[in-house]
C-alpha positions as CSV (number, residue, x, y, z in Angstrom):
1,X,174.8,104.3,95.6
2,X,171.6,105.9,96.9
3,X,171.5,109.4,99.1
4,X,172.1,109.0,102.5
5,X,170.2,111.8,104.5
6,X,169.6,112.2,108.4
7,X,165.8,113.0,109.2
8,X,165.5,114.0,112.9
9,X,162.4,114.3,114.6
10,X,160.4,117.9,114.3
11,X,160.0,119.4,117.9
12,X,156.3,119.9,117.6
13,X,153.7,117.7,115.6
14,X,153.6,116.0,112.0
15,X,153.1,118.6,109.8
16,X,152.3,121.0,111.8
17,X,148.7,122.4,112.1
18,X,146.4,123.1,115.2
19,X,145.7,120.7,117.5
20,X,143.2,118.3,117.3
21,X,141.1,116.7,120.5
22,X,141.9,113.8,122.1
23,X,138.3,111.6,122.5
24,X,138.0,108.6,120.1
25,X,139.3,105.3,119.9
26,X,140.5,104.7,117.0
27,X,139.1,101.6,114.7
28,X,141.9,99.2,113.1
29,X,143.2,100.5,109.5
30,X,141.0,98.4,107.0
31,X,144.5,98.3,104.2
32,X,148.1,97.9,105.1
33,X,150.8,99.3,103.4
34,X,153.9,98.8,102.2
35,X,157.7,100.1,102.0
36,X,159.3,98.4,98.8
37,X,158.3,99.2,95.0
38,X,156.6,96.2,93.9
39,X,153.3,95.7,94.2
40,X,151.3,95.7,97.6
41,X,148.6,92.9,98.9
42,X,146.4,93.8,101.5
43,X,142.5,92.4,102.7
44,X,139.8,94.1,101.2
45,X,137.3,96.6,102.8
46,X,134.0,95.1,102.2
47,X,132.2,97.5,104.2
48,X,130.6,100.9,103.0
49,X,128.2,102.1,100.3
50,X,128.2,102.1,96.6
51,X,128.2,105.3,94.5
52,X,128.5,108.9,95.4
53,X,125.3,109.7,97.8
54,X,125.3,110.2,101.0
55,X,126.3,112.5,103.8
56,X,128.4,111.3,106.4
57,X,128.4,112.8,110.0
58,X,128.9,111.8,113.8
59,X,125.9,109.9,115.7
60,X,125.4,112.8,118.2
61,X,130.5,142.3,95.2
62,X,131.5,144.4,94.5
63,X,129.7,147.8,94.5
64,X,130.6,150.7,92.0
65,X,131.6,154.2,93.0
66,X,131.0,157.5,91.7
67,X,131.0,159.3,88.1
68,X,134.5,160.9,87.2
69,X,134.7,164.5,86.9
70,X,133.9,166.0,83.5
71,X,136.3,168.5,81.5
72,X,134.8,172.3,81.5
73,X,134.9,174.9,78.4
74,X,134.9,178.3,79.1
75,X,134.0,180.9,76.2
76,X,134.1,184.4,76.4
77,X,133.5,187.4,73.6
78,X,134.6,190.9,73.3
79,X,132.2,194.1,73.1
80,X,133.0,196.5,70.5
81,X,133.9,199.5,71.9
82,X,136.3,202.1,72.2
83,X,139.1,200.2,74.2
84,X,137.5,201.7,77.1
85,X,138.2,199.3,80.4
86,X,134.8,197.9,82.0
87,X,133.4,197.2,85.2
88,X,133.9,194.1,87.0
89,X,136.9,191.1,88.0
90,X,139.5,190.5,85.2
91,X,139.4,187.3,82.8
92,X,141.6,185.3,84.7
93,X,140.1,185.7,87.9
94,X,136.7,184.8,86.2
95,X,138.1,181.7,84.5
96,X,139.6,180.9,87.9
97,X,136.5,181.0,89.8
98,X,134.5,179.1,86.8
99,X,136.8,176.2,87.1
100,X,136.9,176.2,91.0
101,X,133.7,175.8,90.9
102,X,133.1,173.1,88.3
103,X,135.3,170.7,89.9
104,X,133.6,171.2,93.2
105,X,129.9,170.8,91.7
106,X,131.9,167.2,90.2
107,X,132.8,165.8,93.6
108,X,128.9,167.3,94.9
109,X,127.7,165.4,91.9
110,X,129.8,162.3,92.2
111,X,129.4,162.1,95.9
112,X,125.6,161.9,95.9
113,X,126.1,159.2,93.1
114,X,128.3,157.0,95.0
115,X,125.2,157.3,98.1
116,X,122.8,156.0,95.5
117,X,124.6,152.9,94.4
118,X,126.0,152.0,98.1
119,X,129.4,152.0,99.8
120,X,132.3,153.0,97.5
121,X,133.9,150.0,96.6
122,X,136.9,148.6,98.6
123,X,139.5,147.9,95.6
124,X,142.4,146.8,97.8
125,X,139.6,143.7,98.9
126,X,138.3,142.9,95.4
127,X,141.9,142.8,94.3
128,X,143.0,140.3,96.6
129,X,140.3,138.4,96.0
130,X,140.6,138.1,92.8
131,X,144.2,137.1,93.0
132,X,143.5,134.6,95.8
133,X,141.6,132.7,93.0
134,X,138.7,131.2,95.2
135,X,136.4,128.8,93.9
136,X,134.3,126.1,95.1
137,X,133.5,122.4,93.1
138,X,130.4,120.0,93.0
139,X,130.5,116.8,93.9
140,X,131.8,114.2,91.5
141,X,129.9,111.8,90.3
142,X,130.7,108.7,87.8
143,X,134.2,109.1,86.1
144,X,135.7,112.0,87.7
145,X,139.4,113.7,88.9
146,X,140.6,114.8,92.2
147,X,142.9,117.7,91.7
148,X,142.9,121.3,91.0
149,X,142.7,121.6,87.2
150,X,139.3,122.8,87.6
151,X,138.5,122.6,83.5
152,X,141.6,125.2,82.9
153,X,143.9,123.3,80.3
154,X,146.3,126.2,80.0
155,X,147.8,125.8,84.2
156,X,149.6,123.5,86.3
157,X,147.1,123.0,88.7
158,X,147.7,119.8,90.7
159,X,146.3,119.2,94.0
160,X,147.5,118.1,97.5
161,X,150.5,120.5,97.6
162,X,149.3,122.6,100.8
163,X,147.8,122.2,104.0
164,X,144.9,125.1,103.3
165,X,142.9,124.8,99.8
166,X,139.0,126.1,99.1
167,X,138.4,127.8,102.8
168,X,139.6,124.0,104.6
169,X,142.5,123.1,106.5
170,X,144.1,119.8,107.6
171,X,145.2,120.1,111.3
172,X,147.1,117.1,112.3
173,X,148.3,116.0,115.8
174,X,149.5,112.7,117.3
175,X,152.4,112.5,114.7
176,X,155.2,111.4,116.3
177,X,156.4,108.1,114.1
178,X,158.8,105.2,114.8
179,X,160.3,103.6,111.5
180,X,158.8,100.6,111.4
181,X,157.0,100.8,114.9
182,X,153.0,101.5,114.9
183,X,151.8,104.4,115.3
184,X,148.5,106.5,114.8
185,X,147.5,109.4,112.5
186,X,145.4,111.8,114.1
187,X,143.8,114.9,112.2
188,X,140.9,117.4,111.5
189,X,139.3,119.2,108.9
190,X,138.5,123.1,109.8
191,X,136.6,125.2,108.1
192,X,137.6,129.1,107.7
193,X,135.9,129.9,110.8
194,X,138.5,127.2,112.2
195,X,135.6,124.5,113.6
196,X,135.9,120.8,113.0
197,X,134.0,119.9,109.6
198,X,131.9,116.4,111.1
199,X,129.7,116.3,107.6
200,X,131.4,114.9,104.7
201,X,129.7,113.4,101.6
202,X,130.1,109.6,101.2
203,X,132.5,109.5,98.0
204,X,132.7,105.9,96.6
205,X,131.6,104.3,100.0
206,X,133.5,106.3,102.1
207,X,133.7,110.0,103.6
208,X,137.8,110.2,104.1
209,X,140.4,108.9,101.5
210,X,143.7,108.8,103.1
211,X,146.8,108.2,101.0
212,X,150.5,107.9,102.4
213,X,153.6,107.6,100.7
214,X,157.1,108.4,100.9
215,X,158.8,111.4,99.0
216,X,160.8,109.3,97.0
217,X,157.1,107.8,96.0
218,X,157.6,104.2,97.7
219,X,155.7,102.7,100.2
220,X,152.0,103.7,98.7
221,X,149.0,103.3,101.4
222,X,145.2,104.1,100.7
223,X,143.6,103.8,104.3
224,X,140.2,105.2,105.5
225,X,140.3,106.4,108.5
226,X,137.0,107.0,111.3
227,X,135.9,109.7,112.8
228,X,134.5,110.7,116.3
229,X,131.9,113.2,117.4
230,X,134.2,116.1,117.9
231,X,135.8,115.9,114.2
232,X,139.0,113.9,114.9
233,X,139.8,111.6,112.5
234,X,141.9,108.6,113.3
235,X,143.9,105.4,112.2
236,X,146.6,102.9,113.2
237,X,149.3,103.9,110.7
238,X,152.8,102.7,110.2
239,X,155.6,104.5,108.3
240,X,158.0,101.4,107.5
241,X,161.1,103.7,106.4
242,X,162.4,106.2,107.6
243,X,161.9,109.5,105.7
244,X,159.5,112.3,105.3
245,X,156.3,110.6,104.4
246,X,153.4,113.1,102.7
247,X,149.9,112.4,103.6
248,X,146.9,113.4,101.6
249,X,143.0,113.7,103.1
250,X,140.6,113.2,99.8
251,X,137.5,114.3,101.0
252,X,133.9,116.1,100.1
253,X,133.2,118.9,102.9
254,X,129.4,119.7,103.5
255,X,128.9,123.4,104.5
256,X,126.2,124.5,106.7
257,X,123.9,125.5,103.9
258,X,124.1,122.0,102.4
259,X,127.0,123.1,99.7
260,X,129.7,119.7,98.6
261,X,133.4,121.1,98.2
262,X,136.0,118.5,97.2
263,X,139.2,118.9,98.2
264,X,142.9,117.1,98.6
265,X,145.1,118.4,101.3
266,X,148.2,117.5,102.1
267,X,150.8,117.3,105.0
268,X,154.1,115.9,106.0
269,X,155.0,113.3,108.6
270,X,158.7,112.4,109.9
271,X,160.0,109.2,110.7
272,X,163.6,110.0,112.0
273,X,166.5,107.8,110.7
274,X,168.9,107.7,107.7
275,X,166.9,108.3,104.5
276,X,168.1,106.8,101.9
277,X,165.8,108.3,99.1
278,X,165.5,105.2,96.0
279,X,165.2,106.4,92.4
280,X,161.7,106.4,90.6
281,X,162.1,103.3,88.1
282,X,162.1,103.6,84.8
283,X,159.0,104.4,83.0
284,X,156.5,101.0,82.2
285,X,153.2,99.8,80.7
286,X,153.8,96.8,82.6
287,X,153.5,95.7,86.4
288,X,153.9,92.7,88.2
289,X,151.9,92.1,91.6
290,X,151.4,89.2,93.5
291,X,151.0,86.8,90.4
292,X,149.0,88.9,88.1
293,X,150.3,91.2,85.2
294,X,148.8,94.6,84.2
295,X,149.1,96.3,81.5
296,X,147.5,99.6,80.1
297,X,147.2,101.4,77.1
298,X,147.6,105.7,76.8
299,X,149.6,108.3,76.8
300,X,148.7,111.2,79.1
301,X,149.0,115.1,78.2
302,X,148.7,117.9,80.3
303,X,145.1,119.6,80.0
304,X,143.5,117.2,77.6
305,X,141.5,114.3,78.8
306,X,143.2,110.9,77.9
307,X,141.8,107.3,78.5
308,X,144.1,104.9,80.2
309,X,142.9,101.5,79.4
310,X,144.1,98.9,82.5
311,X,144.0,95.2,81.5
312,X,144.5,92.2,84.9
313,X,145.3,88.9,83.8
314,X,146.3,86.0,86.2
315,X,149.3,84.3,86.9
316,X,147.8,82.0,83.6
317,X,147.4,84.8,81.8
318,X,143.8,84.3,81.6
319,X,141.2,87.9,81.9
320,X,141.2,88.4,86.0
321,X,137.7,88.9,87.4
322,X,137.8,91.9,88.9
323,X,135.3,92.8,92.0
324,X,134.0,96.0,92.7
325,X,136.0,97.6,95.3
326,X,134.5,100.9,97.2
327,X,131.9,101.1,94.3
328,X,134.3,100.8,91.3
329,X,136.3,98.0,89.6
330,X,139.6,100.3,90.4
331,X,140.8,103.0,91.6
332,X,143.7,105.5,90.5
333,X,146.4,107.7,92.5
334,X,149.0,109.6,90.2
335,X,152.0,111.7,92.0
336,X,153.9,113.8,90.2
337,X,157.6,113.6,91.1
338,X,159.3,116.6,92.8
339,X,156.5,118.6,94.2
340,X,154.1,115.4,95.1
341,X,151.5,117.1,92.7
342,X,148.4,114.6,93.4
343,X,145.7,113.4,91.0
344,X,142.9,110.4,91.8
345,X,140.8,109.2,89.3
346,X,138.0,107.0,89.7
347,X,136.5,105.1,86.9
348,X,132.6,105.6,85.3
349,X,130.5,102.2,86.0
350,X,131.1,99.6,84.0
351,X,130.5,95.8,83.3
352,X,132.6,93.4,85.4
353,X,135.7,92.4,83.1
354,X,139.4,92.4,83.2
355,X,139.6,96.1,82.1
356,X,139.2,99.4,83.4
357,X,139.4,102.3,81.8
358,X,140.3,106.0,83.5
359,X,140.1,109.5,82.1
360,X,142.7,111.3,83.0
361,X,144.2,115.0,82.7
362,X,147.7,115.6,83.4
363,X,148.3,118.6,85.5
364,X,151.8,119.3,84.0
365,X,154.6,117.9,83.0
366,X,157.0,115.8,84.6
367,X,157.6,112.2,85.7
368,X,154.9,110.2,87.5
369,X,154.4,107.2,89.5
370,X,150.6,105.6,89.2
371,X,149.2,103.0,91.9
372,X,146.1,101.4,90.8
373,X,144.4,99.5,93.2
374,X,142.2,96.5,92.1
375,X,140.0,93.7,93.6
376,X,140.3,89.9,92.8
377,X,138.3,87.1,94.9
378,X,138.4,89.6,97.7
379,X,141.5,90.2,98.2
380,X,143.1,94.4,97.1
381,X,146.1,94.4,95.2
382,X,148.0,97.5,94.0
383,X,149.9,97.7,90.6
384,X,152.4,100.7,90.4
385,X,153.8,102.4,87.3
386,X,156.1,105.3,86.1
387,X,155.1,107.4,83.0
388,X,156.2,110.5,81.8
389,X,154.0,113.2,80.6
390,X,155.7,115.7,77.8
């Protein structure tokens, strides 16, 4: 029998956050979602532009310090004579003074060192910078991975885990859901100066990729939301079970001085009720949905690159046509089981077949649920899968 939890309500908003203004009416969700595991049907967007360019956006040192002090030698002789005491301080009181003074002509020396080359440097700063591991991405073009691995093969570095990531934040409001009932996602995108990001690169024909799915991984959405003048994003969105639900913004931020950061954030949204959390299924290169079959071909590691090769066939089993679909003949969304660890993959161009093929790194180990959405005579369908990577 399946876990039975209470969710209640949270007092303030979804996922916390700061607040987000109030000004835009928001535009009907162009997908629908679902809450059961098979596969999910939904109209397609037809709108938007192909490829990665665009921007989209509203109508309207370190320094060093000083030299360390050097070590000092004193040598002294003795006269020859007849034991006869001479004139003058004693030895010790001479090596005394000699060292005195070396050590204060070392901070003289290092002093006027330290004003040549600046401000000494501020090593409590530099070290939490480094350990705060800040880094910034370029835009992705062709075949290319949302998440956090950045290149580094040796981490666990999946994406979508936190609410702040690269110097952006995702401030929801409005997220008060009704099981079943619909409701509407309101959010923006701050920068570290805490202002409302309103330029965003357009990322396979569109600026925002929003992806919604309960914890227990069922009920997949991939929605694109609209966004006023002020920042706010918006869509109709409804949570069909209750549960704690984990949103993720996929998005390319455009700084003032024209620099592209891709990022995933993520948040959480309640819809009060008994949760009854379903198991992940067991692991499958098959999927049925809505009268076609895909398979694919792969095993994925964690940090090497891996093609997974998708095939669509109809209800026939004849090759489906596959249309493009926001500039690509499919798209990809892995979550990692547990944590929610989130990877999306897009596919390089390619010729207009029954296959698609995806690179993909694993971030780490673990047991994963894929949703591949996929375009046939206009209508988007979504295959899902379990897989574990070793």
């Amino acid at each position: 029998m399946a876990d039975q939890r209470s969710v209640t309500r949270p007092a303030g908003p979804a996922g916390g956050g700061g607040p987000a203004t109030d000004q835009d009416t928001p535009e009907p969700a162009d997908r629908h979602g679902r809450g059961a595991d098979a596969g999910t049907t939904h109209p397609a967007d037809r709108q938007g532009r192909g490829g990665d360019a665009g921007i989209a956006q509203p109508a309207d040192q370190r320094e060093s310090g000083g030299a360390e002090p050097g070590g000092w030698t004193l040598s002294t002789g003795t006269a020859a004579g007849d034991g006869a005491s001479t004139m003058g301080p004693d030895r010790a009181t001479l090596r005394l003074a000699l060292v005195v003074g070396g050590l204060v002509l070392a901070v003289l020396l290092g002093f006027g060192l330290g004003r040549v080359n600046g401000r000494p440097t501020d090593r409590t700063a530099a070290t939490a910078a480094t350990a705060a591991g800040d880094h910034t991405h370029a835009p992705g073009t062709g075949a290319h991975q949302h998440d956090g691995t950045g290149g580094d093969s040796s981490g666990d570095a999946a994406s979508g885990l936190s609410v702040s990531s690269g110097g952006y934040t995702l401030a929801p409001s409005g997220g008060e859901f009704t099981a079943g009932r619909a409701g509407e996602l309101r959010f923006q995108i701050r920068d570290a100066q805490r202002r409302p990001v309103t330029r965003f690169a357009i990322v396979h024909d569109k600026p925002m990729h929003l992806v919604v799915v309960r914890r227990d991984l069922t009920g997949f959405q991939h929605l694109h939301p609209t966004m006023a003048a002020d920042g706010t994003w918006s869509i109709p969105l409804t949570l069909p079970q209750p549960g704690v639900w984990r949103a993720y913004t996929d998005f390319t931020a455009v700084a003032d001085d024209g620099r592209q950061t891709p990022a995933t954030l993520g948040v959480d949204l309640v819809a009060p009720g008994e949760y009854a959390p379903r198991p992940l299924p067991a692991p499958a290169t098959r999927a049925a949905v809505d009268g076609f079959t895909v398979d694919y071909e792969g095993t994925p590691q964690v940090g090497a690159a891996v093609p997974l090769r998708f095939t669509v066939r109809d209800r026939a089993g004849r090759p489906a046509a596959l249309e493009r679909y926001l500039g690509a003949y499919g798209h990809l969304v892995a979550l990692r089981e547990g944590d929610l660890g989130y990877l999306h993959v897009h596919p390089g161009p390619g010729p207009a077949t029954d296959t698609v093929t995806f690179w993909l790194t694993a971030p780490g180990p673990g047991s994963y649920r894929m949703y591949l959405d996929f375009q046939v005579a206009g209508v988007v369908r979504t295959a899902e899968f379990t897989l574990t990577v070793r």
